[in-house]
N, C-alpha and C positions, 0 to 999 in steps of 0.2 A: 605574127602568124604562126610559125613555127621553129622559129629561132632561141637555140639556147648552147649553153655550154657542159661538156661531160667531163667526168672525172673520171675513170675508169677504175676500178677494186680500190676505191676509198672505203669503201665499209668496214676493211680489218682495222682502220686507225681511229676508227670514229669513237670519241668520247663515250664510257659508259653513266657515267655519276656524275660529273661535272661537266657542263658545254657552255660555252659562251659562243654565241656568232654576230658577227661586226659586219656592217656592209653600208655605203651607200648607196640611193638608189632612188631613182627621180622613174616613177610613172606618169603615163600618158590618162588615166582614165581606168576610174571602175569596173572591173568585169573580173569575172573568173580566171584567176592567173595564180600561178604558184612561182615565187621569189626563190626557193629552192626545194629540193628535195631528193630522198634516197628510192634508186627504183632495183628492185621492184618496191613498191609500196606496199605497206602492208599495214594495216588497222593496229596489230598490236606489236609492231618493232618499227615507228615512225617518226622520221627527223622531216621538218616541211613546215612549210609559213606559208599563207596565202595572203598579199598585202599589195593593197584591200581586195577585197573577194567584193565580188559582184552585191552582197549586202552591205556593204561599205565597214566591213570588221576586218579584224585582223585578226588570224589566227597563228598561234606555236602549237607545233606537237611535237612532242618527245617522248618515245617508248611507247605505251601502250595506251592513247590518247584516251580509250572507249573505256577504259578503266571505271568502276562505278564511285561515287561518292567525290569527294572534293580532292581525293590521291590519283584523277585521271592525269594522265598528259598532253590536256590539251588548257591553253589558258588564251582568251579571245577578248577583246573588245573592240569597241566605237573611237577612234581619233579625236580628242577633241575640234580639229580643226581637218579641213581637206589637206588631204596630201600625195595631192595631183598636179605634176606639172612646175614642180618646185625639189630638189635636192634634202633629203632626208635623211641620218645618220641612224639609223635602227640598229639595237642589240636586243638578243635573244638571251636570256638565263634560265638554266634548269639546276638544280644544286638538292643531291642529296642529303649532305650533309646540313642543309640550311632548311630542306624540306620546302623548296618553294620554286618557284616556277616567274620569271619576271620580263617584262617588255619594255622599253630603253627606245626614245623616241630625240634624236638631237640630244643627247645623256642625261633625257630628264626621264625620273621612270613614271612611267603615266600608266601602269596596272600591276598588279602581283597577284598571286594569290599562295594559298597552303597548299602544302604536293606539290609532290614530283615521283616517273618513274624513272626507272632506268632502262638502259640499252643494251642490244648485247649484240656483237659484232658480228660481220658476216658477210657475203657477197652479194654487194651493195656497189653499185654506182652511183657517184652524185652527180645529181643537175645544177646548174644555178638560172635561174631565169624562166625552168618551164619546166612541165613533167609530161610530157606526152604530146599531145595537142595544148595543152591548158598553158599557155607561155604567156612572159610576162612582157608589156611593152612598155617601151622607155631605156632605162642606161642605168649601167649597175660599176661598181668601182668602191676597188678596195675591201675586197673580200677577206675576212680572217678567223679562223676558226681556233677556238683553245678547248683543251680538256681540262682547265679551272672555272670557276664560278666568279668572275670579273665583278670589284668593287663596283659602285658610283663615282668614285675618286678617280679610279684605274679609268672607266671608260670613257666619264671627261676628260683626262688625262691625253690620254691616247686617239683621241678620234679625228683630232685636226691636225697630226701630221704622223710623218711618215713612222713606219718599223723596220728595225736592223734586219729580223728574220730570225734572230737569235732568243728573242725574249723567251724565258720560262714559258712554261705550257701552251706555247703557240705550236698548233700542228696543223697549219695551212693556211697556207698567204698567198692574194694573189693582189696584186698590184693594177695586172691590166696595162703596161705603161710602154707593151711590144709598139703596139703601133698598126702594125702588117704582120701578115703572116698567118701561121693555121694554129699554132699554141699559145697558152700562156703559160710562162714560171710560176712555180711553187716561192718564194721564196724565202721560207725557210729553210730550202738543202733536204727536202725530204722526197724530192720527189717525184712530190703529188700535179703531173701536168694540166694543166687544163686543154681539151680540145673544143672548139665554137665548129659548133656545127647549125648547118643547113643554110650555110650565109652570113651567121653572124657577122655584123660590121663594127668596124672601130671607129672611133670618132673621138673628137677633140672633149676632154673636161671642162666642167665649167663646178666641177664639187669646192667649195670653197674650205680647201685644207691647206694648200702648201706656202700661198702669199707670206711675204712675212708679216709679223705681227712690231705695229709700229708705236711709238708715242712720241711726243714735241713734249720735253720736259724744260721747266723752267730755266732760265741763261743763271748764270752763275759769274762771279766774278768781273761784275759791272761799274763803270768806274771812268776816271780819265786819269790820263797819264800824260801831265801840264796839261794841251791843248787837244791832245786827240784821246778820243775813249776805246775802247777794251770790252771784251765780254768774253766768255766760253759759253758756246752754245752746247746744251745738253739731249738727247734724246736716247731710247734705248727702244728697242728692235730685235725680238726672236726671230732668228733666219729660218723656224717652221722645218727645220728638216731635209735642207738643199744650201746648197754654195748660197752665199748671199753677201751680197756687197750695198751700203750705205753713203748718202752724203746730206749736205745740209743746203736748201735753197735758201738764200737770204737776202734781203736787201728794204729799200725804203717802203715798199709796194707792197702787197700781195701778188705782185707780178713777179715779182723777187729780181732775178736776172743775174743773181751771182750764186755760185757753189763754191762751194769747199771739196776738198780733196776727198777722194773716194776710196772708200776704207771697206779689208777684205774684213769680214765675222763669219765665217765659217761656216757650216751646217749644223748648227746645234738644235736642240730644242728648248733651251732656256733661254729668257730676256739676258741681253746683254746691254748694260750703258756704256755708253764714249762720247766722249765731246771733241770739238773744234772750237780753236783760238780765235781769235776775232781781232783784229788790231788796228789802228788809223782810221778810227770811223769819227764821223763826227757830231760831237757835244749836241746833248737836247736837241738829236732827233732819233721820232722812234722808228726803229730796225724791225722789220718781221722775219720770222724766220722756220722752217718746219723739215721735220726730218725725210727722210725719201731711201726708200730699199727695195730692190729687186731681187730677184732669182728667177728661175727658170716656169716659175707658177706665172708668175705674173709683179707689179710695180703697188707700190702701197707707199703714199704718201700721208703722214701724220697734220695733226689739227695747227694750224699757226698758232704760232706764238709772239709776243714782241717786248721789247727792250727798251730801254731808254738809256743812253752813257751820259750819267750826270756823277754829280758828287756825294755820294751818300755821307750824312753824319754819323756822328760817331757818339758815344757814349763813356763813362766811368763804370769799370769793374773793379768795386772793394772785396776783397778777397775772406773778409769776417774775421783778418789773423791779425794785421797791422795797419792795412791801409786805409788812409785819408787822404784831405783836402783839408790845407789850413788858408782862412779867411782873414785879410789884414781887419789891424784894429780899429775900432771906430763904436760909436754910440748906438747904431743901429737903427735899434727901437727907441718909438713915444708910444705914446696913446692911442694910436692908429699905426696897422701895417696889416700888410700879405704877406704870407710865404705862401710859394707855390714850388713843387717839384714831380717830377716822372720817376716814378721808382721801379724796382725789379728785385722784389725779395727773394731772395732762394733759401731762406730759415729763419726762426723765429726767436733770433737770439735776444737773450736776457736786455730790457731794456735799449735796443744795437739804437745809432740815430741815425736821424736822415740831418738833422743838424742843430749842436750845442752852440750857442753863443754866449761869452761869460769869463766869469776870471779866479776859476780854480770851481773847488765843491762842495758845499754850494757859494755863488757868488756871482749872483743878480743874472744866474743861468733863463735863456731862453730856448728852450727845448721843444723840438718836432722828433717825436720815437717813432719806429717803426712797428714796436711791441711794447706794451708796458705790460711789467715784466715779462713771464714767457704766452701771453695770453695769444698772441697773435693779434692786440689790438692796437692799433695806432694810438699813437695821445699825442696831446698839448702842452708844454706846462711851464708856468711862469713863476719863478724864485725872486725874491726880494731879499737883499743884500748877501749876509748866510745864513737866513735862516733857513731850516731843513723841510719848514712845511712849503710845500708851493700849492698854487690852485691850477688845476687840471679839469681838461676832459677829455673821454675818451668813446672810443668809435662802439657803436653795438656791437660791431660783429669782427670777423676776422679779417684780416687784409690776405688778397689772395696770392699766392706763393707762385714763379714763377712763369707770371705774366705784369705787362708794364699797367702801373696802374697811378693816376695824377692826383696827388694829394696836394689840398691846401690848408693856409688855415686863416681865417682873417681877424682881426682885435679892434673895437673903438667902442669907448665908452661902460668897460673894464667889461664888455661882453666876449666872450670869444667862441666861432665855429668851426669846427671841425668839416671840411669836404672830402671826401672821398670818390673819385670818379666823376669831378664836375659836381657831386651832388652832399648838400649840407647834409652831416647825419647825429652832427649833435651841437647844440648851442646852450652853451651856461657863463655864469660868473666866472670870468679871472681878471685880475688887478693887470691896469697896464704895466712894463716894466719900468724900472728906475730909469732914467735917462744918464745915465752914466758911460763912461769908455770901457768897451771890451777887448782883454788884448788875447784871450784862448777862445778861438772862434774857429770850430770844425765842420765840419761834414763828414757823417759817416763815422764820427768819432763822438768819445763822452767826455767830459770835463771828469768824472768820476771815472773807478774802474771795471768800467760796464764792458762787457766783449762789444768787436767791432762792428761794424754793420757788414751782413754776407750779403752783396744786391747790388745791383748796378742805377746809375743814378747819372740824368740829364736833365737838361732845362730847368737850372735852379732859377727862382725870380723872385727877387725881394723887394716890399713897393713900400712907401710913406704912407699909402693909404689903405683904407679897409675895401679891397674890391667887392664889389656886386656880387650875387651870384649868378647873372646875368654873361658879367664880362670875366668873371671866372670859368664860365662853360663855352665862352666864346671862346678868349685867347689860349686855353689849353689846347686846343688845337691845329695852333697856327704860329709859327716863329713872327718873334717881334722885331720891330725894327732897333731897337733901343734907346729910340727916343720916346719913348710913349711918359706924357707926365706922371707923377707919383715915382715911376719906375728907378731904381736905385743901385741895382745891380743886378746883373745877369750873367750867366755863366752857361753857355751852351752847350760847351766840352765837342764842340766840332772840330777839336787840332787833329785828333785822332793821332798824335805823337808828344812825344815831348813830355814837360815837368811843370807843366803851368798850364794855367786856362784865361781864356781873357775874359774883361768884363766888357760885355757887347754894350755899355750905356756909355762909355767913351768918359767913365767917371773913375777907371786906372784904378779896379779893385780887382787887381787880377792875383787868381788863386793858388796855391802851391800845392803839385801831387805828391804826397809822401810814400816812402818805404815802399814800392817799385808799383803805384796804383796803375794799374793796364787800361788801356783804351780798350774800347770793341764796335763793333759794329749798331748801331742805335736799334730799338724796338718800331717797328715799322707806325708811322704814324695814318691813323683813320681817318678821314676826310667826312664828316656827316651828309645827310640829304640837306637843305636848306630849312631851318626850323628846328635840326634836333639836335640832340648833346651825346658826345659820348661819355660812355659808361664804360667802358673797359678795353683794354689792351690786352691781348691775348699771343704768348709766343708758343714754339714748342718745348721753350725750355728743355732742351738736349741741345748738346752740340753735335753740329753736323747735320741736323733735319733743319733749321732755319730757312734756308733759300728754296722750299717746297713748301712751307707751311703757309695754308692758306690757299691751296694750291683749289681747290674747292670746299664749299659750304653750303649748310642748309641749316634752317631755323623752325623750331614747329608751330603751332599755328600760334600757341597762347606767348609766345617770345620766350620765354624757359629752359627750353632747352637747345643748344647749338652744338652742329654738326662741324668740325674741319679737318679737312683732308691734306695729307703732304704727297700723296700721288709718289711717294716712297714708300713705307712701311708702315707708316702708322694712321690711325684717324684719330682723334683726342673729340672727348664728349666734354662739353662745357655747362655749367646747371646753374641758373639764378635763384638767388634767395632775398628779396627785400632789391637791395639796389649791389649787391656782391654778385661778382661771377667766383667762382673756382671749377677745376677740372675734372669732374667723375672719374672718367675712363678716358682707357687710351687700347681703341678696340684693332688688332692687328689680324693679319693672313698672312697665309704661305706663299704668295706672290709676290714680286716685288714691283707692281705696278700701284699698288692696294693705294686704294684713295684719289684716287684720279677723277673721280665722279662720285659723290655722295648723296643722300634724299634722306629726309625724319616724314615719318608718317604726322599729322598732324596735334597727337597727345604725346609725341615725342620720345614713345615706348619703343617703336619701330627703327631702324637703318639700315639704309640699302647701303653696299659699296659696293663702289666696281673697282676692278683689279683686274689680272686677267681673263679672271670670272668673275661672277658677283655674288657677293655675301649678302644674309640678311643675319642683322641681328638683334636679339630682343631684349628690354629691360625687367626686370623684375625689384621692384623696390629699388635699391639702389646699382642692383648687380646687372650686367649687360653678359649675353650669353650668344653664342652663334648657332641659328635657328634653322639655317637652309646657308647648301651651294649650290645657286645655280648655274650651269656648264655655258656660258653663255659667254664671249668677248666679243671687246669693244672699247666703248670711248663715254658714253653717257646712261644717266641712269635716273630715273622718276619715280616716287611711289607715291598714291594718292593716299586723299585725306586721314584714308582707316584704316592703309597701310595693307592693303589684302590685295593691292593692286601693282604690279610692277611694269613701267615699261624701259627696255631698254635697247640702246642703238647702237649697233654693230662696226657702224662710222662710215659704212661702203657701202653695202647690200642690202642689209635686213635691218629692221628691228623688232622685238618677241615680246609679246604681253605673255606675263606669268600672274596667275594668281595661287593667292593661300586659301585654304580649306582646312580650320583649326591651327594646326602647325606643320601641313603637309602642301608643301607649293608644287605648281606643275605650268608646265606651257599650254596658253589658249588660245594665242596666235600667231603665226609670223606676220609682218607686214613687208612689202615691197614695193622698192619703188615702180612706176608705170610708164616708163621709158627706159631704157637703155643708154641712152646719153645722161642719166643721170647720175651724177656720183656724189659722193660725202653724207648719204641717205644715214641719217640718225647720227648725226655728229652731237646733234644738241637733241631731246626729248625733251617734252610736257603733258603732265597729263592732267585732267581737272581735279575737282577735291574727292569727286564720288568716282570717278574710274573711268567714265565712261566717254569722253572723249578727250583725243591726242591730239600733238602737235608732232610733227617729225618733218623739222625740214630740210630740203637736198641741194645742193648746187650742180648746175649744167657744167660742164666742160670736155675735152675732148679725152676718151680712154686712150692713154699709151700703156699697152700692156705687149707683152710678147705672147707666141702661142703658146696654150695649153698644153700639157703633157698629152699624146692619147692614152682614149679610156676605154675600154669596151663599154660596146652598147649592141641592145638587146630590143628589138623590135617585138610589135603586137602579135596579138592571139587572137583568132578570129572563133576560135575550137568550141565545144562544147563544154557544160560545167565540167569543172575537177573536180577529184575525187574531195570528200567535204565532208 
């Protein structure tokens, strides 16, 4: 009706050439209302926003709005969506120096235009919420006025939590967080009081700024220790700009029923990670577990997550300087046999092996390369006695570096194939070997003076026969029992210590590590859909991103090209060529959530990331570039078929359809959920191929929150039009 708040001789500080103004602010309903303004009013020295005006626009003025030509000071438009009756984060820009005039809706900018004027100072009161009769209804909170021209960066930045009061070119903060009483502080030390006049009342927030900001990141350090397993649970948690304390629910359930000890983090504004120890839990069963943080906003619980305490295998890291595996003596080969192995190349050394058998150079060598010579191509190749010619084949393409990849190779009937990834990719002539005794028999090493193999190397398996290709795409991804017939020797490399490796066929060909060969952790093994084969092993190859890789993924529609996220730092792009993967790119942000939720638009040009915000970014030929930030957190993220479509989920509240328009993206909707007891709204998204319809589902349970800070709020206007 008539409710609003004064400022009293604010006009000697008001911004001339540069303003930004920040506010949130939840209306009741359409009508003639002014969000703030300097009185007296005046046509040509005019600071005032009508939002929305009874035509459902919005207007900025700044300086002399009536100004003729595209240099007035007034810059207006249509919302693309209502924004009544729901929490809105609006910034205003005027920048002479930029020459433009910009509107900032939730920190996406949704209009600009060319021009701007300027201001000039004077005695001037400000309103916020009304100018006369024409007042605005609803709640307003978080008020801040600068005399810079605030980035995109800056106002995502800034908008979902608190300010010191100190920052550069802030000259007017108001918080709103009295509670009671007839003022509000300045708080930046300038001042500027606010007085609510005709009744104004305060009331509880509901602006979704201060909560903290949560995530359930992957456990770490999972395992048994003799009978009982072990884990560190991980999560990280910006405390938003208030005291904030953390812990972890855990248990067999999603009832959970145990926590971990509660750990102080501060009032910061950046992610902070910490774990908790986990100890005495017991073997193959899985544990779920999710992070949990409060402060004074309110409680924000992260996405579950869960574990399993088994034994993980372990793997051979040849170092590419000295180290090997030497294999007792024996005849080997006939006429028929398999090799099969899991490799991890990390270069493409001159001839390296995955394994010589034989007795000196040349001499009746049977050789599985990783490279022949520096091509990057895997080969074959079988010597008879010493003579230096042998018969080979070799792979079309490159073997790809820094992901685990299962090469075989089979021989009968002086035929021999090359597989690569489950799949045969070249078949020619070579002569079976001599049936003779080999007593220099390696791995990862040459019988000549070839450099070493630089690549990690598990589940060797040598058979008497020529496997299928059938049962070569089957057993590569499944441990064997080691009695399976044909089967001759096997070597897992699951000690994960030690100087020796055993032969799982119980046929005492166990192997010797040389010159200090390390164990490591194994490459995580794929489990197929029933019917299909894999095709590649994919790591992050860096140490120290492992136990997040793969933390999320997305595929585009023609299978081509692959999206994974490690919900740490990086997302790594993966591209098929023929029956090869290798790793385009490895697309990073300034966050350190990045990756947590990924999407490829359907021709695989397109990728969404969520992070604290969410990226888009786009391909060009081979080069990937970042195309858009959208100011938007959460926890999930979807982009349809043509990629012009985004929807993403907030994890609690909301979730925001953005679309593109060229290379300029903007928000087209919020969505909410339509109850109140409903929480975890957009933990997961879906959207169809053309855009047009979503999935966002929510689960019921009971809100434990504490109250909201008070906020001022600013009641309706019944009055006639304003000034317009």
């Amino acid at each position: 009706m008539d409710d609003f708040v004064r400022i009293a001789n604010f006009g000697s500080l008001m911004p001339t050439n540069e303003v930004t103004v920040e506010f949130w602010l939840k209306v009741e309903t359409v009508q003639n209302q002014v969000a703030f303004a300097l009185e007296p009013n005046q046509d040509t020295n005019r600071f005032l926003a009508h939002m929305p005006f009874a035509d459902g626009r919005v207007y900025w003025d700044f300086g002399n709005w009536n100004a003729g030509g595209n240099g007035g000071g007034r810059l207006s438009y249509t919302p693309p969506v209502a924004t009544t009756n729901a929490w809105h984060h609006w910034t205003f820009v005027a920048s002479q120096s930029a020459n433009a005039m910009c509107i900032y809706r939730n920190g996406m900018l949704e209009t600009n235009k060319t021009g701007s004027q300027v201001f000039t100072p004077g005695a001037y009161d400000l309103l916020l919420g009304g100018l006369s009769t024409f007042c605005t209804g609803g709640q307003m909170d978080e008020f801040r006025i600068w005399n810079v021209a605030r980035s995109a960066a800056e106002i995502q930045d800034g908008m979902r939590h608190p300010l010191t009061g100190a920052e550069p070119g802030l000259v007017a903060y108001w918080k709103f967080d009295e509670g009671a009483g007839t003022t509000a502080a300045d708080a930046t030390g300038h001042g500027q009081t606010a007085t609510p006049s005709n009744g104004t009342a305060w009331a509880s927030s509901a602006v979704p700024l201060f909560t903290p900001l949560v995530s359930t990141l992957a456990a770490s350090g999972v395992g048994l220790d003799g009978t009982n397993g072990h884990a560190t649970l991980n999560g990280r948690v910006n405390p938003n700009g208030l005291p904030t304390s953390a812990w972890f629910e855990w248990g067999a359930t999603t009832s959970y029923g145990q926590t971990t000890a509660v750990t102080n983090l501060g009032s910061g504004v950046t992610p902070l990670d910490w774990s908790a120890e986990l100890s005495d839990l017991t073997p193959e069963v899985r544990y779920h577990y999710r992070v949990v943080a409060t402060n004074s906003a309110g409680l924000t619980a992260g996405a579950d997550e869960t574990f399993v305490p088994t034994q993980w295998g372990s793997a051979l890291a040849l170092d590419g300087v000295d180290d090997y595996v030497r294999v007792p003596d024996g005849i080997w080969f006939s006429n028929a046999f398999t090799i099969e192995a899991w490799v991890y190349a990390r270069s493409y050394q001159s001839w390296a092996r995955v394994l010589d058998f034989g007795n000196g150079a040349p001499a009746d060598n049977v050789v599985l390369a990783l490279s022949e010579g520096t091509t990057g191509r895997p080969c074959f190749l079988v010597f008879h006695g010493t003579d230096v010619n042998a018969q080979m084949i070799t792979a079309p393409e490159l073997l790809s570096l820094n992901q685990w990849v299962h090469l075989a190779v089979t021989l009968t009937n002086d035929t021999a194939t090359l597989y690569v990834a489950g799949v045969g990719v070249v078949t020619d002539t070579v002569w079976a070997p001599n049936p003779v005794l080999r007593t220099n028999n390696y791995l990862g090493r040459s019988n000549w003076a070839d450099p070493y193999a630089d690549a990690l190397l598990d589940d060797v398996r040598l058979w008497n026969v020529a496997r299928s290709p059938a049962e070569i795409q089957e057993g590569m991804l499944h441990p064997l029992t080691g009695a399976e017939p044909g089967l001759v020797a096997y070597w897992k490399f699951d000690e994960g210590a030690g100087t020796t490796a055993a032969d799982a066929t119980g046929h005492g060909q166990t192997a010797s590590l040389s010159n200090g060969t390390a164990w490591v952790p194994s490459g995580v093994t794929i489990e197929p859909l029933s019917g299909a084969s894999l095709e590649a092993r994919w790591t992050a190859g860096e140490i120290g991103r492992e136990y997040l890789f793969g933390y999320s993924v997305s595929l585009s529609a023609d299978g081509n090209t692959a999206l994974v996220g490690t919900a740490t730092d990086g997302v790594y792009v993966f591209v098929r060529s023929g029956i090869y993967w290798c790793q385009q790119a490895r697309l990073t942000g300034a966050d350190s959530n990045f990756g947590r939720s990924v999407s490829l638009s359907g021709d695989g040009n397109t990728a969404l990331v969520h992070g604290d915000v969410v990226y888009v970014f786009v391909r060009t030929g081979n080069d990937w570039s970042q195309q858009a930030k959208l100011p938007v957190s959460g926890v999930s993220a979807c982009l349809s078929g043509d990629g012009n479509t985004a929807l993403l989920g907030e994890g609690m509240f909301y979730a925001y359809v953005c679309v593109r328009n060229g290379t300029n993206w903007s928000q087209q909707a919020t969505l909410t959920r339509d109850n109140p007891a409903v929480l975890l709204f957009g933990c997961s998204v879906a959207l169809s191929g053309d855009g047009n319809y979503y999935i966002v589902p929510v689960k019921r349970e009971r809100i434990r929150s504490p109250a909201y800070p008070p906020r001022l709020r600013s009641l309706s206007s019944d009055g006639p039009p304003a000034p317009h």
